[in-house]
N, C-alpha and C positions, 0 to 999 in steps of 0.2 A: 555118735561120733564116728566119722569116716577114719580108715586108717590112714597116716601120712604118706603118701607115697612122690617119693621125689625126681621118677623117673619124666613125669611127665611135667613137672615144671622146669627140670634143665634139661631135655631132650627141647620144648618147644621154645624155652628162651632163646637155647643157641641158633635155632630156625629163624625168628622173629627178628631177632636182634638185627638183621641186617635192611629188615622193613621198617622196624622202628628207627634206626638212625636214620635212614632218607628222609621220614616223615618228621620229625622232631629234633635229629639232632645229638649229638653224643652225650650230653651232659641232661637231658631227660629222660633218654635211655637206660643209661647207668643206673642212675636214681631209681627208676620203675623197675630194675631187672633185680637190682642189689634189695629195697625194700619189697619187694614183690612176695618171698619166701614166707617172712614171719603173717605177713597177710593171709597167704595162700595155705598156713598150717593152721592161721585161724579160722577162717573159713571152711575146713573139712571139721575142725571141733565141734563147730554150732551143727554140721545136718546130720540128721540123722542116716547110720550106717542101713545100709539098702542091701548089704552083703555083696562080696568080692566076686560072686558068683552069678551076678544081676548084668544084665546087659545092656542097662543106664549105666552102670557105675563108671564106665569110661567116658560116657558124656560131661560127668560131674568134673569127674578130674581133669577133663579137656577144659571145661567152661571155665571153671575156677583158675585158671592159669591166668585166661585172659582177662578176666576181670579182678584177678589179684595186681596184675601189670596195669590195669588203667586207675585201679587207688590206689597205688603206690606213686601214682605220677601226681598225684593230689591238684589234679583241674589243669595239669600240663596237657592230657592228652586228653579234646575234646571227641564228642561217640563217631559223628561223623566222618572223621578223619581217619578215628579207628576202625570205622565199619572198610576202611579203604585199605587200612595194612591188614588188616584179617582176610579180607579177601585176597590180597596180593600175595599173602602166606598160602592161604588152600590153594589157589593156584600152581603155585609153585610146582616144578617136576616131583619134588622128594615127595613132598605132604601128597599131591595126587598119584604118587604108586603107593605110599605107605595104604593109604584112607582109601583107595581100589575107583 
C-alpha cells in the first residue's frame, strides 16, 4: 500500500479543472473532482508501495489522479476526449515549467 498523499491530487485538480469544464461541463466536472478523492485513496491501497524514495513513485501518484477523475465521472468522460484535456493540461505554461 502506497502512502496517501494529497498534494498531488488537489494541486492537479485545481490545474485540470479549468480543461475539464470546457470539455464536459460544470456539472461533470464537479462530480469527477468531488468523487475523484475516495477513488484515488483506493487506488494507492491496492499497489504495492515501491518506496517514497523510487523515482516512479511520482508517476504513480501523477497517473492515479487522472484516472481516479475519469472513474469518478462514471462513462461521463469518454478516453478520447480525455487523451485531449491531458494534453491541453501538460501543455499548459504552469505544468511545462513545473514538469521542465
Amino acid at each position: 500500500m502506497m502512502k496517501y498523499k494529497g498534494t498531488y491530487l488537489k494541486l492537479f485538480s485545481i490545474m485540470l479543472k479549468k480543461y475539464l469544464k470546457e470539455q464536459y461541463g460544470s456539472e461533470v466536472t464537479k462530480k469527477a473532482l468531488k468523487e475523484s478523492k475516495a477513488i484515488y485513496k483506493e487506488m494507492l491501497e491496492k499497489v504495492d508501495d515501491i518506496g517514497a524514495d523510487n523515482p516512479m513513485a511520482s508517476n504513480i501518484y501523477s497517473c492515479f489522479v487522472f484516472l481516479a477523475i475519469w472513474k469518478a465521472a462514471e462513462g461521463a468522460i469518454d478516453v478520447e476526449s480525455f487523451r485531449t484535456v491531458i494534453k491541453r493540461f501538460m501543455k499548459s505554461p504552469m505544468v511545462s515549467k513545473i514538469m521542465g
